[in-house]
Structures are given as structure tokens and as C-alpha cells.
N, C-alpha and C positions, 0 to 999 in steps of 0.2 A: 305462666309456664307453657312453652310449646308444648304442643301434640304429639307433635314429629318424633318418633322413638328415636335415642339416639343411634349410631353404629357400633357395632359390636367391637372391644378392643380386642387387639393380639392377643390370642391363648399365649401362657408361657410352656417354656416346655416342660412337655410330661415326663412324666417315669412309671418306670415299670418295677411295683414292690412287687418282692421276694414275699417265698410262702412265709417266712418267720419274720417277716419284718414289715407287717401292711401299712402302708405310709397315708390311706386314706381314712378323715372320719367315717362314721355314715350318712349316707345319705338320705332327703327326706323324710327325714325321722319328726323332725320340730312344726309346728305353724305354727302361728302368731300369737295366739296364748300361751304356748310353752316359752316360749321366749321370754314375753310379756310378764309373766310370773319369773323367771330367773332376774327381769332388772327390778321389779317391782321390791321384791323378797332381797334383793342385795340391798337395795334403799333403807330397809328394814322402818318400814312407814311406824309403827307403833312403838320402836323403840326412841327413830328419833323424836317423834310427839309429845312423848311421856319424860322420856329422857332427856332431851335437848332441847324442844322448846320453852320450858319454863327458862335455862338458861341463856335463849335467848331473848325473853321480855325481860330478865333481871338486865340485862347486856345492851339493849337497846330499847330497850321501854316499848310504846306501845305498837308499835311499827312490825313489830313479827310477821302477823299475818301477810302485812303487804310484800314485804322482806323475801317470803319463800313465793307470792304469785311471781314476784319481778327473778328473784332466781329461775322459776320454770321459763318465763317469755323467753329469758337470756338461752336458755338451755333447747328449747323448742326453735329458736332461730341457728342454732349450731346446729342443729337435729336437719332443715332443711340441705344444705351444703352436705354435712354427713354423708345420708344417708342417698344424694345423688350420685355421689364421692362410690360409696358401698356396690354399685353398678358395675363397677370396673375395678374393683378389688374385692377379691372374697378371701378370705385369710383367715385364719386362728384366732392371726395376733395381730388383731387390726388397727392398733396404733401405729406400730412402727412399722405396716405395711402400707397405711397411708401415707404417713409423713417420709416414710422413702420414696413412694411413689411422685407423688409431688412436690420433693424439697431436694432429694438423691438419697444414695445409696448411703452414705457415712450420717447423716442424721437419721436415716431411719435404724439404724444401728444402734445410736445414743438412744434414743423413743426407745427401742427394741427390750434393751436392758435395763431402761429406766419406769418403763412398764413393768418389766417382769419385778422390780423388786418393788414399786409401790402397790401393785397388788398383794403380793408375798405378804408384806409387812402388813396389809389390812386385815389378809385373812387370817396371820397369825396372831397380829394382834387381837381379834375379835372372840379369841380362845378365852381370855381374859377379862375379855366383857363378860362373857357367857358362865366362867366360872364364879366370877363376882355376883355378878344376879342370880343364877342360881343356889348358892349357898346360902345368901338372904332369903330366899324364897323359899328353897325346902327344908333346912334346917332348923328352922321353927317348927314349920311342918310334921318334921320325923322328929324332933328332939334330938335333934343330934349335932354334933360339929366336925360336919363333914371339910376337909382343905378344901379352897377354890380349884386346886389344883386338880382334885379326886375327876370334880363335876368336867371340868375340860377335858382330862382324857377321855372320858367317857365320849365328851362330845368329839372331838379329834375320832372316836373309833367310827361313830355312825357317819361322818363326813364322807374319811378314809372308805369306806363300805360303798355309799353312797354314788362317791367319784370315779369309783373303781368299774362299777358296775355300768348298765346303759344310762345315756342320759334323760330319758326321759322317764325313768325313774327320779333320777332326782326331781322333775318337775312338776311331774305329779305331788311329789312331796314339799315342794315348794307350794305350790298352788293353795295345797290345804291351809297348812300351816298361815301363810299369805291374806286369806281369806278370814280366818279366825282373828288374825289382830288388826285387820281394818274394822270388821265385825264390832268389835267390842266397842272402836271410838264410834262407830254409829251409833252403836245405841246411849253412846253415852251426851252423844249429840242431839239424840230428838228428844230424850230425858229434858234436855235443859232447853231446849225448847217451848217442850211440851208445859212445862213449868214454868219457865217465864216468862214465855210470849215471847210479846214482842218492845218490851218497858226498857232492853238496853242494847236494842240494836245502836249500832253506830259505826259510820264510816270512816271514823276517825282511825282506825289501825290501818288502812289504806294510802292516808291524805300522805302525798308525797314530802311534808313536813316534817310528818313521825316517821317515814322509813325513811330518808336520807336527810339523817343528822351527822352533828359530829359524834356521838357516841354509837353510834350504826356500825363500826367494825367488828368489833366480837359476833355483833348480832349477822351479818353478812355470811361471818366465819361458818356459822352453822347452816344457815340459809343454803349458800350455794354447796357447801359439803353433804346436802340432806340429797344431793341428786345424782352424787359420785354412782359410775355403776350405768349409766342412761346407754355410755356409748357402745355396750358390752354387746346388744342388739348386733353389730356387725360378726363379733365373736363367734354366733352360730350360724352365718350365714351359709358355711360349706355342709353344716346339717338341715338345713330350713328348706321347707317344699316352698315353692317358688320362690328363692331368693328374692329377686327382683321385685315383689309384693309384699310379703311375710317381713320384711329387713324393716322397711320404712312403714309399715300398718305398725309393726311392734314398738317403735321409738316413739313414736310421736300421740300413741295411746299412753305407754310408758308417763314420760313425761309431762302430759297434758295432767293424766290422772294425776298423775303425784304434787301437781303443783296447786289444781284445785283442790285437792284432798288435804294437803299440809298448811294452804292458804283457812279453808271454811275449820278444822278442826283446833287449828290456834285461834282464829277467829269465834270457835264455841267459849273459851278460856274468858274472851271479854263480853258473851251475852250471859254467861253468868254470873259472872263478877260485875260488871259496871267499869268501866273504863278506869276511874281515882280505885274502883278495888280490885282492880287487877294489879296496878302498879303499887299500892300497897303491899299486898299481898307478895307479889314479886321481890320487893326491899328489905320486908320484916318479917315475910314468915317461913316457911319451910319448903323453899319454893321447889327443891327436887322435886316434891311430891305432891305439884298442884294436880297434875290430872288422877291422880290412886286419889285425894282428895274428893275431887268431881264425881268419881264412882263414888265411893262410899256415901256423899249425901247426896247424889239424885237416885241412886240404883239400890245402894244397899252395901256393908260391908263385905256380901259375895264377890260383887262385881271390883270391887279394890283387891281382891284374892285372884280372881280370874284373870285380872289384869298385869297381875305379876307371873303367873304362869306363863301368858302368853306373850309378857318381854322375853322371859327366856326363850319361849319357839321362834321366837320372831328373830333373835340376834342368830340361832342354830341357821334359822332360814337362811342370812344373809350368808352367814360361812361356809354354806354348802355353797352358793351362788358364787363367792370371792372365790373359794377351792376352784369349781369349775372352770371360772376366767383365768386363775393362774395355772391351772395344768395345762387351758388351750396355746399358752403364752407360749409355754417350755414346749409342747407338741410341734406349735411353728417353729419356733428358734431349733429345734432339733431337724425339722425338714430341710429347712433354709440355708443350713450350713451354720449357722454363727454360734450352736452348741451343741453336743455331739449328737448324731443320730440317734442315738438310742435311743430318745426321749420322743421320736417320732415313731414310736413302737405301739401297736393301736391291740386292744386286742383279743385276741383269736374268735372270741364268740360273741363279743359285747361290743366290737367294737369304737370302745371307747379308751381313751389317752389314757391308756393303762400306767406304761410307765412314767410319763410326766404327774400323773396324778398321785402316784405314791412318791415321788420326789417331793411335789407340795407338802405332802402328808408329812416326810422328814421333816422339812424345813421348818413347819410348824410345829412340831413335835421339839425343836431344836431355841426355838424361842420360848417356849412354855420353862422346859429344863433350867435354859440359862435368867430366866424369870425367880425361880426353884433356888437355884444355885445362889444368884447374889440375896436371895430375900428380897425382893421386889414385889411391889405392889401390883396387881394384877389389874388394876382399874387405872392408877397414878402413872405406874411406868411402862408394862405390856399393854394397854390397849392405848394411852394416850400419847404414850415418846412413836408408837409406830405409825399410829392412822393419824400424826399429824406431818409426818414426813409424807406417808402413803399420798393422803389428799394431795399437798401442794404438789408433791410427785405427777398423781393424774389431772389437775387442773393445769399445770404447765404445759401436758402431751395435747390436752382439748385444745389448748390456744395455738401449738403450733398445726393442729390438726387443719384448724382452721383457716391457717394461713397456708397451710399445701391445698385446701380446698381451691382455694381463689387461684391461687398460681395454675394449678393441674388447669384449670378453667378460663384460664383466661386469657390463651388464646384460641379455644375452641369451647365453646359454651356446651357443644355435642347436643342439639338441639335443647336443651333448657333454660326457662327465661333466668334471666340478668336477676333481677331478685332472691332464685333459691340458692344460685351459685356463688353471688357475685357481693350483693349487698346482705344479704343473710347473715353469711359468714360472718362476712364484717364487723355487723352490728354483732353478732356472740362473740367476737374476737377481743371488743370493744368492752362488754361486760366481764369477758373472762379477765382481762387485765386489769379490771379494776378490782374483780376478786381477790386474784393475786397479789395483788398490793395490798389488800388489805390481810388478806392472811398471813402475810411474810411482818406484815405488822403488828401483828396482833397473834405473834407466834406462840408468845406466853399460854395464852389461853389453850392453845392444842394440847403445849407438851406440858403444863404445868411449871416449868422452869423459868428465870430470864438468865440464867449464867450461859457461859460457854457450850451446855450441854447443846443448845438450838444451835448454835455455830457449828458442831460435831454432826450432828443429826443431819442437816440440809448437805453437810459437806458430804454424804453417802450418797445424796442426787447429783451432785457431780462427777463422782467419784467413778459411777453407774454410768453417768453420760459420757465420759471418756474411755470407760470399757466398753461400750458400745460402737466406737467410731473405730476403735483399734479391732478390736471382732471381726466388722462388718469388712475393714479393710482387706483382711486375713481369711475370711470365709472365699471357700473355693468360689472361681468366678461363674459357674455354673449355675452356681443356685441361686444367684441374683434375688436375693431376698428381699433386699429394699427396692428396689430398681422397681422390680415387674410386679413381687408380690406371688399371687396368684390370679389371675385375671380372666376373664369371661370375653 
């Protein structure tokens, strides 16, 4: 990578808010751990550990581990390009302010609203996680039988609260929370250690054999969707004391951490099991609950109780994180023209995306209901018919992200070497589509379904992508949303 700082691009033009209508976040507010914790805590690191990786070694045997290092490389080489890309856009709503930037204006449009609603549908979705695990968890507890639904609104209130307010409030609350459910798999990591030495290390969940197999798709599915949330780093750039530093320290800590972090802690699963009893284990026994397993005999049956607790904070954590990326969504798209201003209503004392934030808070509030309404399962069809749209949703927008990386760069590098801009990309471009295929393959798994429901479901990212180019088309020429962005 050159030295050479690059040239500053074209400001776009400014405006001048009105007293009742301040059309700026704040500034300065974030550095690099505040950040740092909103993508960390949207990963939701102990939900998907506990959660989804056992269903990933049933899904792909023993290759897990390897599974999520090669998902981070893939994600940490987009993260390059990204975050050189982040320089010359600062935006809200940094998908579709990239991929306008360098693809045009009517696909950043498509990105635009196809963003807005694969986030929507994670965060609302995630109501439904949250209510599901907690009513396992405390209703034992209190003896009672409380609705899944009781525990969500509840959570929907402190979000709602949360989003409303400044944002580094919520991050402080992130961080905690964050902190306590990485916490637990440590210690549940040196436990089995501690205990077994070293009688069943092995490199075998590594060997490129076990993790690209034929039966590697399901297992992928979860792998690269364990890091949905990485790119959201751009999202606070127009809050972040020195952008330019703060953007790309925070992605690529993000990242780095989560892929050793998800790589070594499925990797604990097979130094305490033995390799043949981890995959036993996985085929014939109760595999949900291999790692509440793992506490309970290296720690104790406390630490299997603590560790349910802290799924519940952990999924809170993430929907506080999803809330805040999808109000910054609506915040842009209300600056930008392509949804009405009012949603760029920041405000008065907190300056924070007041009004887009309680818009999320409806929307989510409007899927929980319609959840209510048909008798829907809260785990089967709210969390999994949405976050498996959501994902392919935000895995689609990464790939084309990366393919406006290369173009914006190629034919002016803007002093930086050919590697971060050029071949980076690429090579994440290269793994995201092989993602993509496999999830679109392996759609079953996300939504639970194989009928026409998946054929209904994906057709609302088209659906999204065509109202976004009409939008964009439509949106007064002024605010050149996709074009310019907001630029430095």
C-alpha cells in the first residue's frame, strides 16, 4: 500500500437544516471500540456458538472450525477494498451509497431499499429469537408461562428506548452485555483445557478436506452468515472521531476477532470430545445443546444456567445493533430523497435518528403482531422465514459492494496499492459468490421450508430491488443520493 495520502474528493452539496428539522447526526461521538462493540454484538458471537455451531458440525462434520477461520479471511479481504472505498463516502446508509457511487445512481437505489429491508427483516426477526429463548430460560425460573410474545415486547420497549436516545448509550450497553457472553465461552474454553491438556488437539477440523466437502453447504450457510453486520463499521462513520482511522481500525479488529474467536471456540467442541466424539455426538445426540453440555460438565450446572441467560442478552445485544443500522438506513434514505424527509428528523437534544428509529420500532412491532395473528412460530417462521431472506439480502449487497470497489478504483487507485483496492476485492468477491450459491442452495435450511414459500420470500429482494431503481429514478435530482453519496 502507498504512503501517498490519497486526494480529497468533491464535497457534495451541503444544506442548510432548519431549526425543527436537523438533518445532521452527531459528530465525534464514536471511536473505535464503540463501533467495535455495535458489529461485534450484532454478530451475536455466543448466540451463534452455542446456537449454530453445533448445527453446523451436524451439517458439515468436522470442518466447522475451519469453515468460520475461511469465512473471516473471505470477510477481512472485503474489509480491505471496503474500508479504502469508506474514504470517499461517509453515509448512513453505506451500502447503497457505495454501490451508487461506483456502479451509478439506479443500482444504488436497488442496494438502497434492499438494504433497508434485509436489515428490517433481521432486526425484526431477532424479536423472535429473543422471545423464544427467553421464555425457555425464565419460565422455568419463575414457574410460569409466560407467551414468547410477552418477553419481545418487552424487548422491542428497551430497544425502542435505547435507539431513541444517544447512541453511545446504546454502546456502552452493547459493550457490557458483549463482554459477558464472550466471557462465558472463555472460560469455558480454558475449563477444557485445563482438563484435557492436550490428549485431543488436532488439526483435523482445519485440513482443507474437512472443510470443503460435498456436504459443506449448510455448514458454509452458517459460517459466512456468523459475520453478517462486519460492514455496518461504515454506518457510523459520520459519528466516528476521525473517520478516516476509527472506520478501518474498527472492521478489521471486528472481523479479525470474530473469525479467531468462532474458529478456536468450535475448535474447544473437538478438544473435548475427540474428533469420532464430536461427530458422534453431533449425529446421535442432542446436538442443540452441545456447548450448555460443555458448561455443565467442565464448570458446573451454574455455568449451563448462566449461559442461557446470556443467549438471551446476547440476541437483545444484537437487536439493539440491527435497530440502530436500520434507523441509519431510513435517516439516509430520508436525507437523500428516495423517502420522505421526515425520516432525516435527528433529534432535538440527542441527536440521534429519532424519527427513523421509531419507524423501525413500528415495523418491528408490525411483524411480531402479524407473527400473533397467524399463530406463527416465533423461532420456525419470525426469526427464520426473515434472517434467511435478510442474510442472502445483505450477502448479495457485499458482493456487489465489491464489485463497485474495483470499478470506483480502477482507473485511479488514489494512491493505494493494487492489492487493497484491486485484488482484495476480488478475492472477497470470489468467496462471496461462492457463498451465495451455496445459500440460495441450501435455502431449505434458513427458512425451514422447500415449497414455494422460498420462491415468495427471495421474490421480496427483487421485489425491493425494482423499487429501489424506480425511487432512485424519481428522487429529486438534487440530492443525488447514489451518485455522490456524501463525500469528503
Amino acid at each position: 500500500m502507498s504512503s501517498t495520502p490519497p486526494p480529497a474528493p468533491t464535497p457534495a452539496p451541503t444544506r442548510t437544516p432548519s431549526s425543527d428539522d436537523a438533518r445532521g447526526l452527531a459528530r465525534g461521538r464514536l471511536g473505535t471500540f464503540d463501533i467495535f462493540f455495535f458489529v461485534v454484538a450484532a454478530a451475536a458471537p455466543l448466540a451463534v456458538m452455542a446456537g449454530a455451531a453445533p448445527l453446523a458440525f451436524r451439517l458439515g462434520g468436522i470442518g466447522a472450525p475451519g469453515a468460520y477461520v475461511f469465512s473471516g479471511v473471505v470477510y477481512l479481504l472485503c474489509a480491505a477494498g471496503f474500508t479504502a472505498f469508506a474514504r470517499y463516502v461517509r453515509n448512513a446508509g453505506a451500502f447503497y451509497a457505495f454501490i451508487g457511487r461506483g456502479l451509478g445512481r439506479s443500482a444504488g437505489g436497488g442496494a438502497a431499499i434492499v438494504a433497508l429491508l434485509s436489515y428490517a427483516l433481521i432486526c425484526g426477526g431477532f424479536y423472535g429469537f429473543f422471545g423464544f429463548y427467553a421464555a425457555a430460560t425464565f419460565n422455568p425460573m419463575l414457574g410460569l408461562e409466560v407467551h414468547w410474545s410477552v418477553y419481545a415486547l418487552v424487548a422491542l420497549a428497551v430497544v425502542a428506548l435505547l435507539g431513541y436516545r444517544q447512541v453511545d448509550i446504546g454502546a456502552r450497553v452493547l459493550a457490557v452485555l458483549m463482554i459477558l457472553e464472550v466471557a462465558i465461552l472463555v472460560v469455558i474454553a480454558v475449563a477444557v483445557l485445563a482438563t484435557e491438556g492436550t490428549a485431543n488437539f488436532s488439526v483435523e477440523p482445519f485440513a482443507p478436506g474437512n472443510v470443503f466437502n460435498l456436504a459443506s453447504g449448510g455448514m458454509f450457510v452458517l459460517a459466512l452468515g456468523a459475520f453478517i453486520g462486519f460492514e455496518s463499521t461504515a454506518i457510523y462513520a459520520e459519528e466516528a472521531r476521525r473517520p478516516e482511522r476509527t472506520v478501518p481500525r474498527a472492521t478489521y479488529l471486528a472481523v479479525g476477532f470474530l473469525a479467531l474467536f468462532y474458529g478456536f471456540i468450535a475448535w474447544i467442541a473437538v478438544a473435548a470430545l475427540g474428533v469420532d466424539g464430536l461427530v458422534e455426538y453431533s449425529l446421535f445426540g442432542v446436538f442443540q445443546g452441545l456447548y450448555f453440555m460443555l458448561a455443565e460438565s467442565y464448570l458446573g450446572a451454574w455455568a449451563s444456567t448462566v449461559m442461557g441467560l446470556l443467549i438471551v442478552t446476547s440476541i437483545l445485544a444484537a437487536t439493539i445493533a440491527f435497530h440502530n443500522a436500520t434507523s441509519r438506513y431510513l435517516f439516509s434514505l430520508g436525507r437523500d430523497g428516495l423517502l420522505p424527509a421526515r425520516l432525516a428528523r435527528t433529534h432535538a437534544k440527542h441527536r440521534s435518528p429519532a424519527v427513523a428509529s421509531l419507524v423501525t420500532t413500528i415495523s418491528s412491532l408490525m411483524l411480531i403482531s402479524l407473527t400473533l395473528v397467524l399463530n406463527g412460530d416465533p423461532y420456525l417462521q419470525l426469526l427464520l422465514w426473515t434472517n434467511g431472506v435478510g442474510i442472502i439480502g445483505v450477502v448479495a449487497l457485499q458482493l456487489l459492494c465489491m464489485i463497485s470497489v474495483v470499478r470506483f478504483f480502477s482507473r485511479d487507485r488514489r494512491g493505494h496499492g493494487v492489492f487493497r483496492v484491486v485484488i482484495a476485492p476480488l478475492l472477497g468477491a470470489a468467496g462471496l459468490v461462492a457463498g451465495l450459491v451455496l445459500m440460495l442452495t441450501n435455502l431449505d435450511l434458513l427458512t425451514g421450508r422447500t415449497d414455494w414459500v422460498n420462491w415468495a420470500l427471495m421474490a421480496t429482494l427483487v421485489v425491493a430491488a425494482v423499487m429501489g431503481v424506480v425511487l432512485a429514478r424519481r428522487a429529486p435530482a438534487s440530492a443525488e443520493a447514489a451518485d455522490t453519496a456524501e463525500t469528503e
